[in-house]
C-alpha positions in Angstrom: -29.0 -3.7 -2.3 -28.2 -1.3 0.9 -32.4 -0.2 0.2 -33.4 -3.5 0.6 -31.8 -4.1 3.3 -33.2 -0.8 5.1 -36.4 -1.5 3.9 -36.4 -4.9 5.2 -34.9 -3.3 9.1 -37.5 -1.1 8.9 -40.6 -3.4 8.1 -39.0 -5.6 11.2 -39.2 -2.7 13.7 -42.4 -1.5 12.7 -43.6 -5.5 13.1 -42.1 -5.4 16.6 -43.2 -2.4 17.7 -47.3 -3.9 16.6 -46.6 -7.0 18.2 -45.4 -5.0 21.6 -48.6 -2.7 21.2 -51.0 -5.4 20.8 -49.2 -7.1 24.1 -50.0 -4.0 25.9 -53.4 -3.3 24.8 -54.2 -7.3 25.7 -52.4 -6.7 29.0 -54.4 -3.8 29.6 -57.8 -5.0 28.5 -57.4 -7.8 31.0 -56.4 -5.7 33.7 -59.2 -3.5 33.0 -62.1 -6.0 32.8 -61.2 -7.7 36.1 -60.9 -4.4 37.8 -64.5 -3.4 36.8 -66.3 -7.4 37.0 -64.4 -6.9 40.8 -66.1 -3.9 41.6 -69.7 -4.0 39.9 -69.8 -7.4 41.9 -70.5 -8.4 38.1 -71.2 -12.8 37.1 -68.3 -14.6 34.6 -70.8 -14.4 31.6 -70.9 -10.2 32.2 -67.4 -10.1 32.3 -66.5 -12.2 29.8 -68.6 -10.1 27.8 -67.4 -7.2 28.7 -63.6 -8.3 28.0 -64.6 -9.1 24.7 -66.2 -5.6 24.0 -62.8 -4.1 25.4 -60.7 -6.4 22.9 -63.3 -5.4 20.0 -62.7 -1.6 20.7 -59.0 -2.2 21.1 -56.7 -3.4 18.0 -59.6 -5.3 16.3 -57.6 -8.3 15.9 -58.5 -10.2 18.7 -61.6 -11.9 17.3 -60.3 -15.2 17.8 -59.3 -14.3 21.2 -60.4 -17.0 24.3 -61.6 -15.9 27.2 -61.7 -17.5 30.0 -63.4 -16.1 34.0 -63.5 -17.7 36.8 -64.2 -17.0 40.6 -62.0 -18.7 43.2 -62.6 -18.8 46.4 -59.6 -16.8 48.5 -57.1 -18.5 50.5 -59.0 -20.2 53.3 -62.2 -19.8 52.5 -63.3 -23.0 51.9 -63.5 -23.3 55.9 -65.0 -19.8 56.3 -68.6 -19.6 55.0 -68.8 -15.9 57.0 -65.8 -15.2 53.8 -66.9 -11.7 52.2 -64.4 -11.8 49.4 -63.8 -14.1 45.5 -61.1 -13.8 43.5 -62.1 -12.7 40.1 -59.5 -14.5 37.6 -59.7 -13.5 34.1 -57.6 -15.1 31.5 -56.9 -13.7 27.4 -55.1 -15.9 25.2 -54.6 -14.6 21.3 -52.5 -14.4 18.8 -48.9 -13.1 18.7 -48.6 -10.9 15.5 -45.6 -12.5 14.1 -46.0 -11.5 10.3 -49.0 -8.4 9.7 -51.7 -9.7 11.9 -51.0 -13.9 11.3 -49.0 -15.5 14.4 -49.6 -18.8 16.7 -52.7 -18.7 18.0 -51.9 -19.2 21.6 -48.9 -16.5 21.5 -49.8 -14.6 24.4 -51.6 -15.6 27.6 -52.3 -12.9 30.1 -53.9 -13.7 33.9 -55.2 -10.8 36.2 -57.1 -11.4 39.4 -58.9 -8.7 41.5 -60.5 -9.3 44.8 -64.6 -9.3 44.3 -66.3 -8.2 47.6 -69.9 -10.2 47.9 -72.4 -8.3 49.2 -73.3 -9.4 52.9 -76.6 -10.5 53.6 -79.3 -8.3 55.2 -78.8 -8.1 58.8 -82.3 -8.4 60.8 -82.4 -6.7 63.5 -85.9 -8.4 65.1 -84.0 -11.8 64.5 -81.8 -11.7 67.7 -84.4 -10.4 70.3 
């Protein structure tokens, strides 16, 4: 009775502990993929390819995972064509490990955003004079 009832602690931390390792491993391939699609100056379709390469390598049991890029303009820069900078947003959604690897299928959602620098277009210098 007493051994059951270890066994069945036990199996709940060890399900925990997965569940908080696969939260930081999506956190972290997120992070990661938005860091270098900001600074290669890289399009959504290479870094969504790229965060799906990352999640592959990682735990293996994001498969299912959605993956969603997009490039926002920053604050104000809808009035300011001169604007040198995007926001790179990538977004992960997968599955919570609730029991093994089986959970709801939109558990966890994680959003990072780095600032993209675009390049700045050739300056000429026979143009002005």
């Amino acid at each position: 009775m007493v051994q059951t009832l270890v066994l069945i602690v036990i199996l709940a931390l060890l399900q925990l502990a997965y569940s908080f390792h696969v939260r930081a491993t999506v956190i972290d391939v997120t992070a990661q993929a938005a860091r270098r699609g900001a600074l290669l100056g890289a399009t959504p379709a290479e870094v969504e390819a790229r965060t799906r390469q990352l999640l592959a390598q990682s735990a293996g049991a994001h498969q299912d995972a959605q993956v969603e890029v997009k490039i926002l303009p920053l604050t104000g820069a809808e009035q300011n064509p001169d604007q040198i900078a995007d926001l790179l947003s990538v977004k992960v959604t997968t599955r919570l490990p609730v029991l093994v690897k089986f959970g709801p299928q939109s558990g966890l959602s994680f959003e990072s955003h780095q600032i993209r620098l675009r390049p700045r277009p050739p300056v000429n210098p026979k143009a002005g004079g």
